[in-house]
Each structure stands twice: as C-alpha cells, then as structure tokens.
C-alpha positions in Angstrom: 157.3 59.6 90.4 158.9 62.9 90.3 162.0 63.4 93.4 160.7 65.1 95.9 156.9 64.5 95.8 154.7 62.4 97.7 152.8 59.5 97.5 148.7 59.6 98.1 147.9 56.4 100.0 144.5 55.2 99.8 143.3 55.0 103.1 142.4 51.4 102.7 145.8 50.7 101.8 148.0 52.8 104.8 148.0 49.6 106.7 150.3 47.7 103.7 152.1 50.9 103.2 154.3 50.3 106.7 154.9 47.2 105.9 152.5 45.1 108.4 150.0 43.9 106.0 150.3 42.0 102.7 150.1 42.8 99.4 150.0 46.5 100.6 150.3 49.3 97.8 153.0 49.8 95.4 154.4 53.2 95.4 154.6 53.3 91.8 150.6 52.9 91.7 149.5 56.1 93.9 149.3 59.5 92.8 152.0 61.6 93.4 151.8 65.2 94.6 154.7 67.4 94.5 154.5 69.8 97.7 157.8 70.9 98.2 157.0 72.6 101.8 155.9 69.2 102.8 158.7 67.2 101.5 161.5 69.8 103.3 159.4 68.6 106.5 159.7 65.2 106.3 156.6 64.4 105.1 156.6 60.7 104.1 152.7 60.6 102.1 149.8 62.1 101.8 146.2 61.0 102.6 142.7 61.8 102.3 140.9 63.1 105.4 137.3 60.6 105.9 134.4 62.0 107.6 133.7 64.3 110.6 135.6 63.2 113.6 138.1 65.7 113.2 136.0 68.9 112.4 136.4 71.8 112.1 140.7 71.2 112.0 140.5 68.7 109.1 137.1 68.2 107.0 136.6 65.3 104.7 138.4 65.8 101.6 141.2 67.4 103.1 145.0 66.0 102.1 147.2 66.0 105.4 150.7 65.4 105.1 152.5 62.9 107.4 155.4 61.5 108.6 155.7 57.8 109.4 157.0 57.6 113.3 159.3 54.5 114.3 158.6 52.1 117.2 161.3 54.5 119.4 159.7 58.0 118.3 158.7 60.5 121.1 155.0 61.0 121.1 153.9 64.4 120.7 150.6 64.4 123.3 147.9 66.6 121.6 149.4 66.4 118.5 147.1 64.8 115.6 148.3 61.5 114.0 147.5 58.8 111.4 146.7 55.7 113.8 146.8 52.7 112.1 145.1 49.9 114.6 143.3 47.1 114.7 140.0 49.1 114.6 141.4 50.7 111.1 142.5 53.3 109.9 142.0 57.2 111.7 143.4 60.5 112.4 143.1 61.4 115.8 144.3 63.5 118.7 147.0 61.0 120.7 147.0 61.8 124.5 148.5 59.7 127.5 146.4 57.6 129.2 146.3 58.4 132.5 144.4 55.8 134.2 145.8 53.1 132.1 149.6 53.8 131.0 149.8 50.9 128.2 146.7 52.3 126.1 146.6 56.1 124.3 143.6 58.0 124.3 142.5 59.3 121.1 140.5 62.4 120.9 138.4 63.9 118.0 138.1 67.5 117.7 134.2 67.1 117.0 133.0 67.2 120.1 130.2 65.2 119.1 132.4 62.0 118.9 133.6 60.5 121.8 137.2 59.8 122.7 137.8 56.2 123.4 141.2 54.1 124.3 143.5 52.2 122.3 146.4 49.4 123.9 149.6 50.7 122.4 149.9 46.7 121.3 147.3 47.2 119.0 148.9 50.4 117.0 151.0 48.8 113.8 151.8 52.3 113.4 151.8 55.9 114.2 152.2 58.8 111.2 152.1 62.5 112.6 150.3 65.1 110.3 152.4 68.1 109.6 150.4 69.7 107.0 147.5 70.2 104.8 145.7 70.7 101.7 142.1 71.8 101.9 139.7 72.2 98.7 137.2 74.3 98.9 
C-alpha cells in the first residue's frame, strides 16, 4: 500500500480491524485509496456506506472516511460514527442517553428508522466519519 492512503474495510470485517475479533482482515488484503485530504485529517480507513438508515447525509455506496476513537476519546454528541456492537456493524448519529447514562442513543437521519439504545458495554468500538466519497 502506497504511504498515505487508506485502507477499505469490508464492513464484515471492521469488527477484526480493531483488534476485538479473530482472524480480522489483513491490511495488506484491502483496497487502498489514496485521499490525501482524508489522510491529513486523521482518517484511519475507509468503508462502504449499507442501506438507508442514514439518508439523505450518506446513501448506500457512499465511502466515509473515519477515524478509530480510543476507550478515553471525547464523544462528539450528534456527530455520525462507525459503531461497532454486538448488534453489528452501523453508522449512526451518537447522542447521550438521557434517561439511562450507561447506554448512547443512536439516531438515523432517515426518519423512517427508529432510534434505539445501545449499553456503552456493548460498543468494541467507536470510529467518527470525517469525510466522504459519493458516486453518482
């Protein structure tokens, strides 16, 4: 892989890419994409945006950019992230809980899906998107 660019995870895979699950995906395996903008942001990989949850901000196809968070990173509510949980894989909206401070609620944009909760305990990890790629 060329310095600089970025890895395209499969979304099945994310979940081996941090490091919780086994055998995971080798680096050297994924395409790489050389976004330079990303990269200078922090960017960490890329992957491809599934369904409609988060219409009409990200469609299915889309490449977002993210950044893997660490256990101590400040969450950015409202922001979208790469949740990786024991329901799977998704990109949603991360908000505080209110009525239940160890769980996050996690929003679609479509308003057609419903926001549901998530214990913190069961996130393996958190990746913020900071960009994308959308074809047309």
């Amino acid at each position: 892989a060329r310095a600089g660019s970025l890895p395209l995870i499969p979304l099945a895979a994310l979940a081996g890419f941090n490091g919780v699950d086994e055998p995971g995906v080798r680096l050297e395996e994924c395409a790489h994409y050389l976004v330079p903008e990303f990269a200078q942001a922090g960017a960490d990989f890329l992957i491809r945006v599934q369904g409609i949850s988060m219409q009409p901000t990200f469609v299915s196809g889309d490449l977002v950019a993210c950044k893997k968070m660490d256990a101590d990173s400040w969450v950015d509510f409202g922001d979208v992230y790469v949740v990786d949980g024991q329901q799977g894989i998704m990109i949603k909206r991360i908000f505080n809980d209110s009525a239940t401070p160890d769980q996050f609620l996690c929003r679609s944009d479509n308003p057609e899906v419903a926001p549901f909760s998530i214990a913190k305990s069961e996130v393996r990890s958190l990746s913020k998107v900071i960009g994308v790629v959308r074809t047309l």
